[in-house]
C-alpha positions in Angstrom: -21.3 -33.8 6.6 -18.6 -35.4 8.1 -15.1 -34.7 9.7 -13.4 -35.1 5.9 -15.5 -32.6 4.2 -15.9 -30.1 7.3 -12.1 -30.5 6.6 -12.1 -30.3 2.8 -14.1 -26.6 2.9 -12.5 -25.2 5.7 -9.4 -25.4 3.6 -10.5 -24.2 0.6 -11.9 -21.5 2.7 -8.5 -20.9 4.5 -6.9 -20.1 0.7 -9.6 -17.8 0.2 -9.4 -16.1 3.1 -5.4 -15.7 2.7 -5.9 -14.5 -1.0 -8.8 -11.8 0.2 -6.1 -10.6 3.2 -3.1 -10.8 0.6 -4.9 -8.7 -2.0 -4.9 -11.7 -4.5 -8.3 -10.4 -5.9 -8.2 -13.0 -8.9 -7.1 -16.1 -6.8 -10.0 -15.2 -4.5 -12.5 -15.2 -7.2 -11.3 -18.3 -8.4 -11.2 -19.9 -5.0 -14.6 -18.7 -4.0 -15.7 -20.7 -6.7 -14.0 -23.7 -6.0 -14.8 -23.2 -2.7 -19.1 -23.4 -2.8 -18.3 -26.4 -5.3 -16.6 -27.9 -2.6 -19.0 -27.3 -0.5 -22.1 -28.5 -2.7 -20.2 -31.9 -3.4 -19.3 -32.2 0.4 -23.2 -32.4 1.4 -24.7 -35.8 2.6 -26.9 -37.2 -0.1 -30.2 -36.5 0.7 -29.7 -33.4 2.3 -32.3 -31.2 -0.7 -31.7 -29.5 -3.9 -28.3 -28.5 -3.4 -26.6 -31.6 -2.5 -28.8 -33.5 -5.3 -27.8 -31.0 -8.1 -24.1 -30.8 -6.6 -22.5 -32.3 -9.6 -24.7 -31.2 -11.9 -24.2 -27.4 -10.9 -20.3 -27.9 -11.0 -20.6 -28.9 -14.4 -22.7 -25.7 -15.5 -21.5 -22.9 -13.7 -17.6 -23.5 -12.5 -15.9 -23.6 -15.4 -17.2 -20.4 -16.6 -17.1 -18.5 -13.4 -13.2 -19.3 -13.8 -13.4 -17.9 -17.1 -15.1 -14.7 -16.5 -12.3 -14.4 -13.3 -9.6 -14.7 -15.7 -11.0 -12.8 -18.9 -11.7 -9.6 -16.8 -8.9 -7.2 -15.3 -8.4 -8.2 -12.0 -10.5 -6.4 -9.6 -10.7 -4.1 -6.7 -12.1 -6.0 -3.8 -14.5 -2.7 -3.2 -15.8 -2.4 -7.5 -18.8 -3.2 -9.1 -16.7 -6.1 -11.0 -16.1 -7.8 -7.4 -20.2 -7.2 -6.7 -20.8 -8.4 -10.0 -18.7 -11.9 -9.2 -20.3 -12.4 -6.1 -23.7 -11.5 -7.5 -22.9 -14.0 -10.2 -21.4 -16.8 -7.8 -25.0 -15.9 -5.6 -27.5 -16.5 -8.5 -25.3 -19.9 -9.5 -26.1 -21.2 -5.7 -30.1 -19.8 -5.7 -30.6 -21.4 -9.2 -28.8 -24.8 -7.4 -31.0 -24.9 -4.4 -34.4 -22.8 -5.6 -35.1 -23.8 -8.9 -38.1 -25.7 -10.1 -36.9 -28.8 -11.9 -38.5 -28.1 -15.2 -36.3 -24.4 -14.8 -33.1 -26.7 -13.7 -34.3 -28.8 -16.7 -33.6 -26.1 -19.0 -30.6 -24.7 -17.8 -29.2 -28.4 -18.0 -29.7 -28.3 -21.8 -28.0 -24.3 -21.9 -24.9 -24.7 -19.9 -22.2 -25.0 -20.4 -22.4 -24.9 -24.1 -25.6 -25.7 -25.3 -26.3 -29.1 -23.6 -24.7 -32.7 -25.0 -25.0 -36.1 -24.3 -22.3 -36.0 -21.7 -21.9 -32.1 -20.3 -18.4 -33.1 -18.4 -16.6 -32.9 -22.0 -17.8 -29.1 -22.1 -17.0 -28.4 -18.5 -13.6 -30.1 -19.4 -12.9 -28.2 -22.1 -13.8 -24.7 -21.0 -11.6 -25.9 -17.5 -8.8 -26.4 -20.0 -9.8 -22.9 -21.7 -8.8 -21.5 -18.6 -5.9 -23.1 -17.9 -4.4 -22.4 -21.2 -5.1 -18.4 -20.4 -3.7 -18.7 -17.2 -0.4 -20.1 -18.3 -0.7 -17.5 -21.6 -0.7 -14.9 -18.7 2.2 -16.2 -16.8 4.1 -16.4 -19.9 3.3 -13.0 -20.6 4.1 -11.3 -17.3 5.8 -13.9 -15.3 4.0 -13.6 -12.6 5.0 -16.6 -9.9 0.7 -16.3 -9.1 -0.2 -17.0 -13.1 2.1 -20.3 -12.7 0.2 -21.4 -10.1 -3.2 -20.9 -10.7 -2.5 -22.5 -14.4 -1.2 -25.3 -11.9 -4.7 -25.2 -10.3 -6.8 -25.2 -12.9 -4.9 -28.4 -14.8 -5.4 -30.4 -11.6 -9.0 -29.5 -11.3 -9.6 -30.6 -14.9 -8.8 -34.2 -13.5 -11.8 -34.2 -11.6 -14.0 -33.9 -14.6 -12.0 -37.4 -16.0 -12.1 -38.6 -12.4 -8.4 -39.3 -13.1 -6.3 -42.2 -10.2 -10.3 -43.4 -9.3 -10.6 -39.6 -7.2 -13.3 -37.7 -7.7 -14.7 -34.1 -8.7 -13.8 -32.8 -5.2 -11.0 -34.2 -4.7 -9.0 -32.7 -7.7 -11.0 -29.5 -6.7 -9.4 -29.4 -2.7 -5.7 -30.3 -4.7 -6.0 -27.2 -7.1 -7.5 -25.0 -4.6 -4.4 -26.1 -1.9 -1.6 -25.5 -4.7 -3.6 -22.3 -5.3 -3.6 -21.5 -1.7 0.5 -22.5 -1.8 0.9 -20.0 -4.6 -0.7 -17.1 -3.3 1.4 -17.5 0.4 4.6 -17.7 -2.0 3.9 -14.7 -4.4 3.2 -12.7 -1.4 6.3 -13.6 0.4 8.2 -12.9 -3.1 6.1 -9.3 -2.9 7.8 -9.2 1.1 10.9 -10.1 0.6 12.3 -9.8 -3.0 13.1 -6.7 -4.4 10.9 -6.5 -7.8 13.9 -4.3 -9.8 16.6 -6.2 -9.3 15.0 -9.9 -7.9 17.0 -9.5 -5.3 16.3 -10.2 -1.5 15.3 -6.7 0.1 16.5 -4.7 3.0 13.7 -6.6 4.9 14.9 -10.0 3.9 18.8 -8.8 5.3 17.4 -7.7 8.7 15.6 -11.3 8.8 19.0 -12.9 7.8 21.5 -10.9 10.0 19.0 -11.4 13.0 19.2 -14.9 12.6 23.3 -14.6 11.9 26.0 -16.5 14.6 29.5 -17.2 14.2 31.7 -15.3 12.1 30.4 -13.6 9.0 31.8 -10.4 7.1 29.4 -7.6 5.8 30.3 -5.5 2.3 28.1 -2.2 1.3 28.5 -1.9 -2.0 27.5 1.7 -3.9 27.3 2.7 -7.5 29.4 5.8 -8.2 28.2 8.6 -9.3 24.7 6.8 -9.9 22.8 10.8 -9.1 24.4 12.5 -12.0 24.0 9.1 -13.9 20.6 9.1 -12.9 20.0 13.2 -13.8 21.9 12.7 -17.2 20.5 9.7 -18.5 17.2 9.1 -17.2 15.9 6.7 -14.7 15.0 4.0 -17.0 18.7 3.6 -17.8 19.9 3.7 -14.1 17.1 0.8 -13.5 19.4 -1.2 -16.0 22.5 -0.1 -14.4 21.0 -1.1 -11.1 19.8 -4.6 -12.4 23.3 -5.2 -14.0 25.1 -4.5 -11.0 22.9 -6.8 -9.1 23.2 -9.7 -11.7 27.1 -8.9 -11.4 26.7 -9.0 -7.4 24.4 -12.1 -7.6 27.5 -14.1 -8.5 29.6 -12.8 -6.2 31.8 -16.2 -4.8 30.7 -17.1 -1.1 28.6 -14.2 -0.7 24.7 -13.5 -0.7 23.8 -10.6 -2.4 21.0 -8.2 -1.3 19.1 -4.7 -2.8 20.0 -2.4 0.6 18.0 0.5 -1.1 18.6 3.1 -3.9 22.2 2.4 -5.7 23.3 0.8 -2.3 23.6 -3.0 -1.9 25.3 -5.3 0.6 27.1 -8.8 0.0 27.1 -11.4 3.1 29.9 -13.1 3.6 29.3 -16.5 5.6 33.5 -17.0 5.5 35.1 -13.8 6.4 38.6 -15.3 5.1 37.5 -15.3 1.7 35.7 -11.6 1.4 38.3 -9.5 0.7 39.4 -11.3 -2.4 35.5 -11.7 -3.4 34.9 -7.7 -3.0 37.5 -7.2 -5.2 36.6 -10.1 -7.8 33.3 -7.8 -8.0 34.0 -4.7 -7.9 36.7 -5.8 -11.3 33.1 -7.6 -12.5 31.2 -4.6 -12.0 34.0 -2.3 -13.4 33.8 -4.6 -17.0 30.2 -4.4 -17.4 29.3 -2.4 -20.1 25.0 -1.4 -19.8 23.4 -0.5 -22.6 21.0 2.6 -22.5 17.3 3.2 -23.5 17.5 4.3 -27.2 16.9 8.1 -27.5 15.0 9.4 -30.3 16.3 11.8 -32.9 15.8 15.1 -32.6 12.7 16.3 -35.3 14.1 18.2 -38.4 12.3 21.0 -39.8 9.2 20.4 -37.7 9.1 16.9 -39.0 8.2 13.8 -36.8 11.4 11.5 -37.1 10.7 7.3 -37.7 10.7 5.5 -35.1 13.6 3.5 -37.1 15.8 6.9 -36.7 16.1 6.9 -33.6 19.6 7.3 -32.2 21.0 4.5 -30.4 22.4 5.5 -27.1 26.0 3.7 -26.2 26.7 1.3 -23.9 28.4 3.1 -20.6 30.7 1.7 -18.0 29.6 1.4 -14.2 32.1 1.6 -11.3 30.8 0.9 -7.9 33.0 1.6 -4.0 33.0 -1.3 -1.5 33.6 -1.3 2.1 34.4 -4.3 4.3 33.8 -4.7 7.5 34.1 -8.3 9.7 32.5 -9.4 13.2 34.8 -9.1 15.9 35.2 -8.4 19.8 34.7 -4.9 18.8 31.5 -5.3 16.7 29.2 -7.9 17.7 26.1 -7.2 16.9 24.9 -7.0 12.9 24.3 -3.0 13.6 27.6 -2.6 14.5 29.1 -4.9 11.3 26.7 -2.9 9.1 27.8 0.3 10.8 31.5 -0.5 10.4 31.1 -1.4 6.2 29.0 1.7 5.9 32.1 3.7 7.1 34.7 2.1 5.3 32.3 2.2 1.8 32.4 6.3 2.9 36.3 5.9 3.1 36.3 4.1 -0.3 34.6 6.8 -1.5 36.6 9.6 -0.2 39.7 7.9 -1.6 38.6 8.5 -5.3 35.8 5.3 -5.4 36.0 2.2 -7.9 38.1 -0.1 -4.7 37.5 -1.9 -1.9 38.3 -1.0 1.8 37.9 -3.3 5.0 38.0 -2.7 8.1 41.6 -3.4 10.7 
């Protein structure tokens, strides 16, 4: 083999490897695949069975190993549905390398639909199979992964049409490296993004304010009264309160919103001489939102199950939040000491009847 296609598998195996440690159980599957294609189709010619049949095997068994990863839950990696992927991937290679040629004669005219004159139109068509599912599942959960690996699989498919003159295994290395790209992304969205609200996390503002110099001004920002919102409604309707407060935050002027925890968020002010006015512009945002609840159903009458269609529709309610503003200074230098200083005044907002803004002298 040489340096390009010691190169070409060690980075297919570097994606699997990140999807394994990641917990990307799917994207693993699929890359394991791609990867022992890769491999087969790097081998010198010459160099037995495996690199002979190469092409040949890619076109029987990798399209509907991608299949079988996509159709089936995604899996544990200690099940029996991981085993039985590697067991399957295992008997593709032995069949490659081991089998007599009037056996490898056979499956040719089996797989991957029944034999044709050209078997790369089947192999092409169950690659775009996949594809399709994959971006039917992205569109169905919106998953930033699903994009991805329906980005994958579409550039793989050139490889059976040998599209811009580049072969099989170079369309294979491209999907498996936007594949590898996708699974590093998702799992920094899984780090760093708070999956309620799609906000950046608490984690993501430590990151921030420990990368922070100049002048900056930090607000904390609470819902009010969000426990007994919270006990009376149900905690499905103060997720939506939440998320609407942090849609209402998100487009706060000059500021960067993040999800601090619980009903608590904070607002990063780069420009300190604009904050003030921009707490206040959101906490009047926040103040005109009107959430609308979970529909409650209707109480059963005489023992009678009501419709589904009777159900009573619950109003819309209003949301206030408390701000507190706090800005670096001589005093306060570090970010824990900002943070500190808005925590306080949000308690003094608080303790003067909440729905306002108070900053610090």
């Amino acid at each position: 083999m040489t340096a390009s296609s010691y190169l070409a598998v060690a980075l297919c195996a570097l994606a699997f490897v990140l999807a394994l440690a990641f917990r990307r159980h799917r994207a693993a599957q699929l890359l394991a695949a791609g990867t022992l294609a890769v491999g087969a189709l790097s081998l010198p010619a010459g160099d037995g069975l495996l690199a002979a049949r190469a092409a040949e095997a890619a076109t029987m068994f990798l399209p509907g190993c991608w299949l079988l990863a996509l159709l089936l839950p995604e899996p544990p990696l200690r099940s029996r549905r991981m085993l039985g992927f590697a067991l399957v991937l295992a008997l593709a290679v032995a069949l490659t390398a081991l089998a007599p040629t009037h056996v490898w004669d056979a499956l040719q005219r089996v797989l991957p639909l029944g034999g044709v004159a050209r078997p790369w139109r089947e192999a092409l068509a169950l690659n775009l199979l996949a594809a399709a599912i994959a971006t039917g599942q992205w569109l169905y959960r919106r998953r930033p992964l699903d994009a991805f690996v329906a980005s994958a699989l579409l550039l793989a498919a050139g490889g059976w049409l040998q599209l811009a003159g580049l072969d099989l295994r170079s369309w294979l290395l491209a999907g498996a490296a936007v594949l590898g790209v996708g699974v590093v992304y998702s799992s920094w969205r899984l780090a760093f993004l708070d999956a309620l609200t799609g906000l950046p996390n608490r984690r993501a503002l430590d990151e921030t304010l420990a990368r922070l110099s100049g002048d900056y001004a930090l607000a904390m920002v609470d819902v009010d009264h969000f426990k007994q919102f919270n006990d009376k409604h149900g905690h499905d309707a103060g997720d939506r309160v939440l998320a609407a407060v942090a849609r209402s935050l998100a487009q706060t002027r000059t500021a960067q919103a993040f999800r601090f925890g619980g009903e608590e968020f904070c607002l990063l002010f780069r420009r300190p001489e604009q904050a003030k006015a921009a707490c206040e512009d959101a906490r009047v945002a926040i103040e005109a939102l009107r959430v609308s609840l979970p529909a409650k159903p209707a109480a059963p009458k005489n023992g009678k199950t009501v419709r589904k269609s009777a159900a009573r529709a619950a109003p819309a309610v209003q949301v206030t939040a408390s701000l507190g503003l706090a800005q670096r200074s001589a005093a306060r230098r570090t970010p824990a000491e900002v943070l500190k200083a808005a925590d306080q005044c949000l308690y003094k907002a608080k303790d003067k009847g909440r729905n306002q803004v108070v900053a610090s002298a």
